[in-house]
LODO-723905 format. One record per residue (C-alpha): y, x, z negated; residue in three letters; residue number from 1. Coordinates in pm, whole numbers. Layout:
N
y: Y, x: X, z: Z, resn: Ala, resi: NUM .
...
END
This chain:
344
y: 4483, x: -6968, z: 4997, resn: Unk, resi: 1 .
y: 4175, x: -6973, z: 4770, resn: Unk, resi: 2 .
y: 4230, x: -6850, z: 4416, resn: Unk, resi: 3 .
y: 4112, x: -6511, z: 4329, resn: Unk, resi: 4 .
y: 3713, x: -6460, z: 4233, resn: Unk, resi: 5 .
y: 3750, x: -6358, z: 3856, resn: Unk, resi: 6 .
y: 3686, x: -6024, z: 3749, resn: Unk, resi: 7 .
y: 3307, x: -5886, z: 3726, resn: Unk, resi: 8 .
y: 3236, x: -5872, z: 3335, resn: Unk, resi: 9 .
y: 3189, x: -5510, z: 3205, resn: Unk, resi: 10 .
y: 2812, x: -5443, z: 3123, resn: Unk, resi: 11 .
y: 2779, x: -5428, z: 2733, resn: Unk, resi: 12 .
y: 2728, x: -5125, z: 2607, resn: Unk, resi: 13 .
y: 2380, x: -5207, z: 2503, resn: Unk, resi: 14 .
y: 2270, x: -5265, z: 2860, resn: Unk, resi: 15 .
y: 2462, x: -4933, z: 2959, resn: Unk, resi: 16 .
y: 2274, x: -4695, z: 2742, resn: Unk, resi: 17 .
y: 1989, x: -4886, z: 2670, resn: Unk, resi: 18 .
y: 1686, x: -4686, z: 2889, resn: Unk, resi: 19 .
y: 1424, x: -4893, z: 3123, resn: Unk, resi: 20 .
y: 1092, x: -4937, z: 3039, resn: Unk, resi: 21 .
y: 1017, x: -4647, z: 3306, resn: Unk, resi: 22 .
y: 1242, x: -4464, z: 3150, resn: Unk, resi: 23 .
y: 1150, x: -4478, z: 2776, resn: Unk, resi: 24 .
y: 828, x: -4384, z: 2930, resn: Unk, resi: 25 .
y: 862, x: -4063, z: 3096, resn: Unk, resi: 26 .
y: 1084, x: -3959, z: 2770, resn: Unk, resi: 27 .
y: 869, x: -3711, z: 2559, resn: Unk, resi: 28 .
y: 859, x: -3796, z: 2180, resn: Unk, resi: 29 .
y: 1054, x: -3564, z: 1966, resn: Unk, resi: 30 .
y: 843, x: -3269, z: 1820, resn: Unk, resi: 31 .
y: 709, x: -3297, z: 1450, resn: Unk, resi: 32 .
y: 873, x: -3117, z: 1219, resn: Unk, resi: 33 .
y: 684, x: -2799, z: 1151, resn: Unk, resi: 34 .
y: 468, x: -2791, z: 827, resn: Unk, resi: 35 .
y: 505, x: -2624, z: 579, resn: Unk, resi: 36 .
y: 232, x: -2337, z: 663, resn: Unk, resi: 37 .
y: 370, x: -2334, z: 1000, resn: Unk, resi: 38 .
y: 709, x: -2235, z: 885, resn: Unk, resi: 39 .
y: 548, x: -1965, z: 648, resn: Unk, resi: 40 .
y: 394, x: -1807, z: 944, resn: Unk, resi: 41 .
y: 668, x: -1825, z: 1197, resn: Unk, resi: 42 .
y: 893, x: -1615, z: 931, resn: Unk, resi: 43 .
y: 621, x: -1393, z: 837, resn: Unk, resi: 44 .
y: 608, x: -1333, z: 1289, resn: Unk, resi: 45 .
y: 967, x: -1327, z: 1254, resn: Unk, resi: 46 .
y: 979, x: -1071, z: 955, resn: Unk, resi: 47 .
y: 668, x: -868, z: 1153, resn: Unk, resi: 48 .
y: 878, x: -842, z: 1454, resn: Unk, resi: 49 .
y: 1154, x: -729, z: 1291, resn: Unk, resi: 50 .
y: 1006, x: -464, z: 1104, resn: Unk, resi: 51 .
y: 792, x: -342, z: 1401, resn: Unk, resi: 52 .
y: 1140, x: -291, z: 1570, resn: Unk, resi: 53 .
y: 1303, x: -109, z: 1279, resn: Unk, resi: 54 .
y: 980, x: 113, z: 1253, resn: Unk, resi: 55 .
y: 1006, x: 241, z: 1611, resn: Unk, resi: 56 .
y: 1333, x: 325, z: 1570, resn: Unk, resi: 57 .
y: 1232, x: 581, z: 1252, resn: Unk, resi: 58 .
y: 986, x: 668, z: 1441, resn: Unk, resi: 59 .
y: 1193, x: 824, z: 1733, resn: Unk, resi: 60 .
y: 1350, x: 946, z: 1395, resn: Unk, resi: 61 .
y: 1074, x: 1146, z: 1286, resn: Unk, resi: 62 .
y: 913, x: 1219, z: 1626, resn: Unk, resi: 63 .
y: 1246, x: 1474, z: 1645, resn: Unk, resi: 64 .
y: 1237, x: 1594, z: 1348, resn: Unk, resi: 65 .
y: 892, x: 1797, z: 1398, resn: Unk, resi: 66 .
y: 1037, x: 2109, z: 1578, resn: Unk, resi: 67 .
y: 832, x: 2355, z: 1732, resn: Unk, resi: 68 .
y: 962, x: 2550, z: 1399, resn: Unk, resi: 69 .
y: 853, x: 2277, z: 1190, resn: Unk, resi: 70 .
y: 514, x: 2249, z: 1346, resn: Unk, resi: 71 .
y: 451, x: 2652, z: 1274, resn: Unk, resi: 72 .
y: 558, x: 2600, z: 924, resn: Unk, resi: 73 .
y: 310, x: 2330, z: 888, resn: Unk, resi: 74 .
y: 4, x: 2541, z: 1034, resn: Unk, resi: 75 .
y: 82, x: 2810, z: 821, resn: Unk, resi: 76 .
y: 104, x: 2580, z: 502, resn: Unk, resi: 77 .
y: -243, x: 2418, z: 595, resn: Unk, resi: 78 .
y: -441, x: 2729, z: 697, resn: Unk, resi: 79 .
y: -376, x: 2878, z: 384, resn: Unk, resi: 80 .
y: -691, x: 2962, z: 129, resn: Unk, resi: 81 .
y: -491, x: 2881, z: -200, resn: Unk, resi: 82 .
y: -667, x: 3008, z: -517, resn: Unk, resi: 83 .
y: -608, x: 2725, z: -758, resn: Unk, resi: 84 .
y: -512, x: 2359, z: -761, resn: Unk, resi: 85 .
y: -197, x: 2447, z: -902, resn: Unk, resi: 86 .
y: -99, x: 2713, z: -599, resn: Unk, resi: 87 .
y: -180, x: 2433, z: -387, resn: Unk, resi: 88 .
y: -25, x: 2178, z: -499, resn: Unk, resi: 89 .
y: 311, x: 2391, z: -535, resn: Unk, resi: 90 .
y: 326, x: 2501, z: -206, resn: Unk, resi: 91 .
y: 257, x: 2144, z: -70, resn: Unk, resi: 92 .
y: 509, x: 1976, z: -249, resn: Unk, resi: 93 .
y: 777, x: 2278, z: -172, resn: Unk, resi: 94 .
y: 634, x: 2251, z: 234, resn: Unk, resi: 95 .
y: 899, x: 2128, z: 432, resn: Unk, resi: 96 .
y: 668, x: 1897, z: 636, resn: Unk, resi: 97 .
y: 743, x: 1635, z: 400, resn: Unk, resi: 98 .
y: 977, x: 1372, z: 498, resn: Unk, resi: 99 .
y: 1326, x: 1335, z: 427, resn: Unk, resi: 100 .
y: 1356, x: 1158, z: 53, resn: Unk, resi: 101 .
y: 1040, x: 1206, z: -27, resn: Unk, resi: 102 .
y: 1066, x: 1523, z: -231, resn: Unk, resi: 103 .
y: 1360, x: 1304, z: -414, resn: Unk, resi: 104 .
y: 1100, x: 1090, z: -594, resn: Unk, resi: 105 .
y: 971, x: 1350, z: -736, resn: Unk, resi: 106 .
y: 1114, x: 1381, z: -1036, resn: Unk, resi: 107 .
y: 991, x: 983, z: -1139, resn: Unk, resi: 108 .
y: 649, x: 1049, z: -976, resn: Unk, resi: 109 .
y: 578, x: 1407, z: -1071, resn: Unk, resi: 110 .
y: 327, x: 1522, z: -833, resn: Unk, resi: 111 .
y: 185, x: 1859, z: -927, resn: Unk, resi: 112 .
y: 156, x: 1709, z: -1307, resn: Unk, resi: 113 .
y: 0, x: 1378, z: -1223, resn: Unk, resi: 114 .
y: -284, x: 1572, z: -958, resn: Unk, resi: 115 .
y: -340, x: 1832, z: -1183, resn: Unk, resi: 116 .
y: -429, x: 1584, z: -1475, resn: Unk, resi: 117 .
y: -686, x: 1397, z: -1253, resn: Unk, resi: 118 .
y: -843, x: 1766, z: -1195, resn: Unk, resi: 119 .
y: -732, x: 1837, z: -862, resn: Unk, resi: 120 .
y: -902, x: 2111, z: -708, resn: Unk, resi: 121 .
y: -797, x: 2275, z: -327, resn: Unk, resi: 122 .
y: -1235, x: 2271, z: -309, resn: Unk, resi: 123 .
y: -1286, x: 1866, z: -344, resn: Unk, resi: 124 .
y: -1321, x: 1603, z: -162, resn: Unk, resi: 125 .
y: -1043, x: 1313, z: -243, resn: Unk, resi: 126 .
y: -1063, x: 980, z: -146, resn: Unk, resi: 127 .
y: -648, x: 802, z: -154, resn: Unk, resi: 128 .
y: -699, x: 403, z: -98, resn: Unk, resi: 129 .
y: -445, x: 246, z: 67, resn: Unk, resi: 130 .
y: -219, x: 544, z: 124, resn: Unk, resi: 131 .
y: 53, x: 315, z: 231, resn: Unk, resi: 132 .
y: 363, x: 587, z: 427, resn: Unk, resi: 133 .
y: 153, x: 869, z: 313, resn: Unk, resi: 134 .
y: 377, x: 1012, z: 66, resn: Unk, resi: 135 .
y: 86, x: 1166, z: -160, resn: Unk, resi: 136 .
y: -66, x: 1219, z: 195, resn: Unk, resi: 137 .
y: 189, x: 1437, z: 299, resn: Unk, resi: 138 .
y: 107, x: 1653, z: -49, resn: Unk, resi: 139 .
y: -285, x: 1642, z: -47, resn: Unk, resi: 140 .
y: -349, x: 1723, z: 327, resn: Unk, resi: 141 .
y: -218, x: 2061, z: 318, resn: Unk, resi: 142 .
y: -376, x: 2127, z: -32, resn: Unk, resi: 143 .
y: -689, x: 2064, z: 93, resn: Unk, resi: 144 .
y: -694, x: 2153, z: 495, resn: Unk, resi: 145 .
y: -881, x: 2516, z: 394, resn: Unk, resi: 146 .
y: -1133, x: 2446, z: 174, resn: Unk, resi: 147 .
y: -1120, x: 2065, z: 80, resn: Unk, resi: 148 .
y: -1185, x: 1746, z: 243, resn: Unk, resi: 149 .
y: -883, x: 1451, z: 223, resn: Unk, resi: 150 .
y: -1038, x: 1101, z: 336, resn: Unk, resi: 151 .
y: -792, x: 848, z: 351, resn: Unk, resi: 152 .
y: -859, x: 440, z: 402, resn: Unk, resi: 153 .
y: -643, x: 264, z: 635, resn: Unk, resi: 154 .
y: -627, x: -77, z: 833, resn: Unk, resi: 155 .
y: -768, x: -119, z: 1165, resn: Unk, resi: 156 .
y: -463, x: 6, z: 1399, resn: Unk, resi: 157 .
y: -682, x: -192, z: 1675, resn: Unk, resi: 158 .
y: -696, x: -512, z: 1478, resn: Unk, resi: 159 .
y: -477, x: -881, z: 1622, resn: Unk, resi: 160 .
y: -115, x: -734, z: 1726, resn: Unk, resi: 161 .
y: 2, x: -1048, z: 1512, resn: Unk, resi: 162 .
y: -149, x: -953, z: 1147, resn: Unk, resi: 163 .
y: 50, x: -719, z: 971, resn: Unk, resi: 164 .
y: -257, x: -499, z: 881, resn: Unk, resi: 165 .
y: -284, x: -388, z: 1218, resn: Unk, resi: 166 .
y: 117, x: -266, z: 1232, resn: Unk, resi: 167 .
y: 26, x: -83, z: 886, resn: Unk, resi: 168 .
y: -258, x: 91, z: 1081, resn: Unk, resi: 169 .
y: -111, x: 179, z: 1327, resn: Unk, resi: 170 .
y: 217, x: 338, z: 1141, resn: Unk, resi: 171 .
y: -10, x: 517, z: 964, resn: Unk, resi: 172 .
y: -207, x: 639, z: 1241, resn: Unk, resi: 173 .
y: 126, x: 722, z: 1394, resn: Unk, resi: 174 .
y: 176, x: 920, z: 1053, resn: Unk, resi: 175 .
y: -145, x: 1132, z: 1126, resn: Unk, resi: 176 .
y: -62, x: 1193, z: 1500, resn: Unk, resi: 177 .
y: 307, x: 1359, z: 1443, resn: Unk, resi: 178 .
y: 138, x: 1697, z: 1281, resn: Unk, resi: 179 .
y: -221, x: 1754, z: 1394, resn: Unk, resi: 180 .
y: -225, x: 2121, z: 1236, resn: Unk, resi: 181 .
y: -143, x: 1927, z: 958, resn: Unk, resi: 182 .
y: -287, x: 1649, z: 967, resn: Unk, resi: 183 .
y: -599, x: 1701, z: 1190, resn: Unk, resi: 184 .
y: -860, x: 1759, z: 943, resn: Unk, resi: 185 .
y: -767, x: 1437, z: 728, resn: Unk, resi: 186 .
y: -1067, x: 1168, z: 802, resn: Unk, resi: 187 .
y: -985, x: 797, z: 769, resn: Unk, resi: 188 .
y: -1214, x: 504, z: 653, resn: Unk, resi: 189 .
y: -1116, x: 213, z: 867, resn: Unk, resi: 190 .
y: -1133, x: -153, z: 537, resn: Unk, resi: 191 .
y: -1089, x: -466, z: 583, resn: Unk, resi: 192 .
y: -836, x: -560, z: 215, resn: Unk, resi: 193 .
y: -1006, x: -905, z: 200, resn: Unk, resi: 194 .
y: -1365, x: -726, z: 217, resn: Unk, resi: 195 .
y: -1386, x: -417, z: 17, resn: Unk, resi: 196 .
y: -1615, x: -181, z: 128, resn: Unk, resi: 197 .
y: -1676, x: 174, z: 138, resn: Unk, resi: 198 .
y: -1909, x: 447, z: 218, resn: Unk, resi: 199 .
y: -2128, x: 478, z: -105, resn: Unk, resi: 200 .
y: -2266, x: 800, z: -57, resn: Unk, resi: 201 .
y: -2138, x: 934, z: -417, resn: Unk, resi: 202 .
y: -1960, x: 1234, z: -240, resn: Unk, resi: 203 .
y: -1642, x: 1218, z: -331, resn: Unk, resi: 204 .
y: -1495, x: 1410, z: -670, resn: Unk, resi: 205 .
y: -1204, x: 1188, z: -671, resn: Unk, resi: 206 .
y: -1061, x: 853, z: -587, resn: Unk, resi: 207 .
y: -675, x: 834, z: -579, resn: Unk, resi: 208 .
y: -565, x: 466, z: -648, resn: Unk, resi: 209 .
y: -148, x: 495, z: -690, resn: Unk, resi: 210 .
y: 29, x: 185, z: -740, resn: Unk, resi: 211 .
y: -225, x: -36, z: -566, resn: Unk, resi: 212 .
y: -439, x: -206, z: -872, resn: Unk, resi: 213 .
y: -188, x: -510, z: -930, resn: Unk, resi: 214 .
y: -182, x: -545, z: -563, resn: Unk, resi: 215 .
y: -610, x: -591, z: -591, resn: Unk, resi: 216 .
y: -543, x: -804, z: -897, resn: Unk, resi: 217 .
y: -285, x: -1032, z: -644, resn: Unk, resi: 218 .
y: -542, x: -1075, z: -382, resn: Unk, resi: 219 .
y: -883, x: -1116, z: -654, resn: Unk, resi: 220 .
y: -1034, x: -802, z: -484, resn: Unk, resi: 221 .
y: -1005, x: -568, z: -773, resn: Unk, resi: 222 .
y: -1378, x: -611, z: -911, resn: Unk, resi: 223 .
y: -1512, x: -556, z: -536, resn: Unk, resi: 224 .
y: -1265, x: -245, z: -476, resn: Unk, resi: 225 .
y: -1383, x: -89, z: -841, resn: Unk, resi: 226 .
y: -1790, x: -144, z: -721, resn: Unk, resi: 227 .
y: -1716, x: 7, z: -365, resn: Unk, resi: 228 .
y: -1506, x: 298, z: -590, resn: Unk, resi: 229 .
y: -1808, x: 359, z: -806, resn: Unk, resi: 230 .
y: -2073, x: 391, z: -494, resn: Unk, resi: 231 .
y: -1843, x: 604, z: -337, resn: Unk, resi: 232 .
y: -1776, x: 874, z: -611, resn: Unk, resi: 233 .
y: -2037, x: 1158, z: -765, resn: Unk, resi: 234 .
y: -2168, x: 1129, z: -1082, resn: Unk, resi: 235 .
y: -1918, x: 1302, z: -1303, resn: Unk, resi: 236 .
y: -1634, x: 1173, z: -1038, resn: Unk, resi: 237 .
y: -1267, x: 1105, z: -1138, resn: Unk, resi: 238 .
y: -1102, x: 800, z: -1044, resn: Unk, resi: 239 .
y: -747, x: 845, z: -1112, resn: Unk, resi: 240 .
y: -482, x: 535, z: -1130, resn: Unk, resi: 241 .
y: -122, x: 527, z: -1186, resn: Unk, resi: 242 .
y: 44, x: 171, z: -1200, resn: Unk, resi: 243 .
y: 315, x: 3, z: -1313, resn: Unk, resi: 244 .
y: 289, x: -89, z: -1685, resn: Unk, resi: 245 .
y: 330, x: -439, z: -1817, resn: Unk, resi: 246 .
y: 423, x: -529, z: -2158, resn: Unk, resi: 247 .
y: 127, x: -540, z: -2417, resn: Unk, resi: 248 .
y: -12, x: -832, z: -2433, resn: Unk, resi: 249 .
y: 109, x: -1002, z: -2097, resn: Unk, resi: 250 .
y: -113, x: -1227, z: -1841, resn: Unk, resi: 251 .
y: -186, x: -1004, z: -1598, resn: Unk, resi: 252 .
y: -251, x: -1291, z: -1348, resn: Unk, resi: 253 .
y: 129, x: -1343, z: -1448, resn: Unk, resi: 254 .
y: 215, x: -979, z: -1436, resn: Unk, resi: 255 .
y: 100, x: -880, z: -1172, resn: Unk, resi: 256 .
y: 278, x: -1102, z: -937, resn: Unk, resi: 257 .
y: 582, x: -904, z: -1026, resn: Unk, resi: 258 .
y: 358, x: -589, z: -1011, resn: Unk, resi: 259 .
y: 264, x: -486, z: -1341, resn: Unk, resi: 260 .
y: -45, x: -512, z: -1521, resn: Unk, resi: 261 .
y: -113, x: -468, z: -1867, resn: Unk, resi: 262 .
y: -275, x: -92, z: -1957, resn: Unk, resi: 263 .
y: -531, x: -241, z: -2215, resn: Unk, resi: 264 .
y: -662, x: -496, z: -1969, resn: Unk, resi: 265 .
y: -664, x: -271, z: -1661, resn: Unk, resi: 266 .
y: -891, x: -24, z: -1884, resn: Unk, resi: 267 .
y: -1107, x: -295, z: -1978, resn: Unk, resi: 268 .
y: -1186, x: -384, z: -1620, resn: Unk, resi: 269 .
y: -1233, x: -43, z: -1499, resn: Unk, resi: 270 .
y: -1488, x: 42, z: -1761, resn: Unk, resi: 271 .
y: -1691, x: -253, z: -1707, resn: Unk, resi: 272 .
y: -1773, x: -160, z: -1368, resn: Unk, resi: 273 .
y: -1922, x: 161, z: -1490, resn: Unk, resi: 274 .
y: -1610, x: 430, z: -1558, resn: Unk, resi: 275 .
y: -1547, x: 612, z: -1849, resn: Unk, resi: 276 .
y: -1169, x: 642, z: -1971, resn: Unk, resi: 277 .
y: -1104, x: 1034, z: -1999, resn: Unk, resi: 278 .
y: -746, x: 1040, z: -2096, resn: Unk, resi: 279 .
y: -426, x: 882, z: -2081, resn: Unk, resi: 280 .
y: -73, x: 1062, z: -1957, resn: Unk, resi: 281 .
y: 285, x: 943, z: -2006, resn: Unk, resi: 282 .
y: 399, x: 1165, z: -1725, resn: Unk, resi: 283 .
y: 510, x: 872, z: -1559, resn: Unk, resi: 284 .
y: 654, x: 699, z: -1815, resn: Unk, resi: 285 .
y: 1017, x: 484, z: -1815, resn: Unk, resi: 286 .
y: 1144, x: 394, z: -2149, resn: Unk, resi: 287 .
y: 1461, x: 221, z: -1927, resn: Unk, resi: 288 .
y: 1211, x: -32, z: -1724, resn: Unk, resi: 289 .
y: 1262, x: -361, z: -1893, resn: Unk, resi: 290 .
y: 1030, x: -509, z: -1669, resn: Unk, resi: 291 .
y: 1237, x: -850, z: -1639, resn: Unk, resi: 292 .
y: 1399, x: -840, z: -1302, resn: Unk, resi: 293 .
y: 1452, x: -1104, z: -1018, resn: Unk, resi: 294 .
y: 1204, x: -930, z: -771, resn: Unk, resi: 295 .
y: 1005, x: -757, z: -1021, resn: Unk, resi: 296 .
y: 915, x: -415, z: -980, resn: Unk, resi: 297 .
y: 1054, x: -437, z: -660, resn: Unk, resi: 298 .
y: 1384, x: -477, z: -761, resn: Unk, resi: 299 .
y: 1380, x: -91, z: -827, resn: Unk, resi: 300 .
y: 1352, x: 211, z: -626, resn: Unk, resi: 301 .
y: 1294, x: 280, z: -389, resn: Unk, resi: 302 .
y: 1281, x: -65, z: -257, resn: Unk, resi: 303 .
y: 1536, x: -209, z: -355, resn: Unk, resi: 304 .
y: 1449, x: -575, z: -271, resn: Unk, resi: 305 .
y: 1777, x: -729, z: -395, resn: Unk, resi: 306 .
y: 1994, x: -512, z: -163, resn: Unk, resi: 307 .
y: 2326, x: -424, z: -295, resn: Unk, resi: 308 .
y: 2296, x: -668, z: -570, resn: Unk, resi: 309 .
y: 2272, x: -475, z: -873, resn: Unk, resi: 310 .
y: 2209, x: -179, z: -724, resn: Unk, resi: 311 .
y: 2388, x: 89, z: -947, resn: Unk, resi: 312 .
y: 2202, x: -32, z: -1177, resn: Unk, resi: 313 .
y: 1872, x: -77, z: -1041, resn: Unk, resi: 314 .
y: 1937, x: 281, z: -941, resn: Unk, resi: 315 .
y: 2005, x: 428, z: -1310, resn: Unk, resi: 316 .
y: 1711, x: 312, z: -1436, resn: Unk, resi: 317 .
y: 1502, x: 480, z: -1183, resn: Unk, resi: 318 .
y: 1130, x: 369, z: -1071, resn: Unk, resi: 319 .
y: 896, x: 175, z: -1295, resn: Unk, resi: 320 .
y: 730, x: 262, z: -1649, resn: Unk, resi: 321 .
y: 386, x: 377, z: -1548, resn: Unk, resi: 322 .
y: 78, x: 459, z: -1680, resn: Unk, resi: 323 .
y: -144, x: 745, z: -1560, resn: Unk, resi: 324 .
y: -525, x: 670, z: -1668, resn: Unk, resi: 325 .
y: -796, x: 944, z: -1587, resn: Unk, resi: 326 .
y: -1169, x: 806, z: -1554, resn: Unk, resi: 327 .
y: -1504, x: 961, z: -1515, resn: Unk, resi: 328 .
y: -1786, x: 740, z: -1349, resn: Unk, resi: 329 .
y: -2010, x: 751, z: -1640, resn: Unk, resi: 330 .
y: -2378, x: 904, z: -1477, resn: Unk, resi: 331 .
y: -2644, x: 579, z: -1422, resn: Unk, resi: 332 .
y: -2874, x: 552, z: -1676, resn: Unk, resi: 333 .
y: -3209, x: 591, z: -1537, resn: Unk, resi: 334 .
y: -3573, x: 457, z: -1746, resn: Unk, resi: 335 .
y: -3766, x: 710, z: -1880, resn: Unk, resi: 336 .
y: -4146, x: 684, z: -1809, resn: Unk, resi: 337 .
y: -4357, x: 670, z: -2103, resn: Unk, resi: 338 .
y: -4568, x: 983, z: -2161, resn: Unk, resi: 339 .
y: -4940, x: 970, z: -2058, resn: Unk, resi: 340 .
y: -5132, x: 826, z: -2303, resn: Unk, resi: 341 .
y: -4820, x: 696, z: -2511, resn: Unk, resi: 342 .
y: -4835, x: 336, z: -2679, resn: Unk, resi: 343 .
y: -4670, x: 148, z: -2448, resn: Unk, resi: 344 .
END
């Protein structure tokens, strides 16, 4: 009987999982890791998304708040001829229209004091840049519905669904559309932040600019903002800006990036674009705001940026130290023609 054929050798395990030419071929290269600026805007999508989801939810929110009731209210707080700033302004911030926690910022923010010492009148016509929720909106819309015009700027809600300035105008068209008895008259200037530009017709008495100059010091657009400002307002116009306060002395290239800026500077700029410092209020002031924190300013309330870290404490010492600066747009100096027959 023949012997038995030896065993077949086992295929090495280099030949087993080693691929064929044919096969190395059709196999796609791995993708390249994402860059750097790739991976920024993926989280800012990500973050966009998130937000936009979160905001529809509030929405819904708010949407049921605004009763039939609540609506009436509203009408009757807009349609009515108040006789001073003052009466305005007290039955605006009292007017139940305004959201929930809003009126509880009050007491760091003080409303009726801070409009009333830019010269708020229920006759102008006020200009509020970038009103962000609307929380002043919510104040100076009914203040003015009667006998005032409120224009207020806001991001193109028709703009690239992926940019976040188009979500912020459309929330804040949103904002508009839940009360139009309320809401109705209020006119809005479509900007582009990048591009400053508004109409300079010089009819407005005042130009609201709340927490927003370290923001135009962030993006380098606070020299084009304060030239659209000046076109914009009457001769004799008040531009009126409360911001958070930086230590004397501080970079406010540096500050700012935590959102403070330093009062001396921020008056130096503003005059040199042709304004007029008119006074100075401490209204807003916070002897407690150490101005050192991980976030910066937005480590306090109400944002909160750190979460639950720290947050008794972040909560005790309130919202920022601010300061509340009043400026006139000094009138344009115009050359006087010589008399006839003067020496020239």
């Amino acid at each position: 009987m023949a012997p038995p054929a030896p065993p077949a050798s086992a295929p090495s395990a280099a030949a087993s999982t080693a691929p064929s030419a044919s096969e190395a071929a059709a196999t796609p290269p791995p993708p390249p890791e994402p860059t750097p600026e790739e991976k920024k805007k993926a989280e800012a999508a990500k973050r966009l998304q998130e937000d936009r989801a979160k905001w529809e939810d509030d929405n819904k929110t708010e949407l049921a708040r605004w009763t039939p009731e609540l609506h009436a209210a509203a009408k009757a707080l807009a349609d009515k001829a108040y006789p001073s700033g003052h009466a305005a302004l007290v039955a605006a911030i009292a007017g139940k229209q305004r959201k929930p926690g809003d009126s509880a910022r009050d007491k760091y923010r003080h409303p009726l004091e801070t409009l009333e010492f830019f010269g708020f009148k229920p006759t102008m016509t006020v200009l509020e840049l970038s009103p962000g929720e609307g929380w002043y909106t919510e104040i100076l819309a009914p203040a003015l519905a009667a006998k005032g015009k409120l224009l207020e700027t806001t991001n193109d809600p028709n703009g690239a669904p992926q940019d976040r300035s188009t979500f912020n105008g459309q929330k804040f068209r949103a904002f508009l559309d839940e009360a139009p008895e309320l809401f109705g008259k209020v006119q809005t200037v479509v900007v582009d932040d990048k591009a400053p530009s508004l109409p300079a017709d010089g009819t407005v008495d005042l130009v609201l600019l709340m927490r927003e100059a370290h923001g135009m010091v962030n993006s380098g657009t606070l020299d084009a903002w304060l030239g659209a400002i000046h076109g914009a307002l009457k001769n004799g116009g008040v531009l009126g800006i409360e911001d958070h306060r930086a230590a004397p002395g501080a970079d406010p290239m540096q500050s700012a990036k935590k959102g403070y800026l330093p009062e001396k500077w921020l008056i130096e700029q503003v005059e040199a674009k042709g304004f007029t410092l008119g006074g100075k209020s401490e209204v807003n002031a916070n002897p407690k705001d150490t101005r050192d924190y991980p976030e910066g300013v937005w480590s306090l309330p109400p944002t909160f940026r750190q979460g639950d870290v720290d947050h008794d404490k972040y909560a005790a010492i309130g919202e920022s130290d601010r300061m509340t600066l009043k400026f006139g747009k000094a009138p344009e100096k115009h050359a006087v023609a010589p008399a006839p027959g003067a020496k020239k």
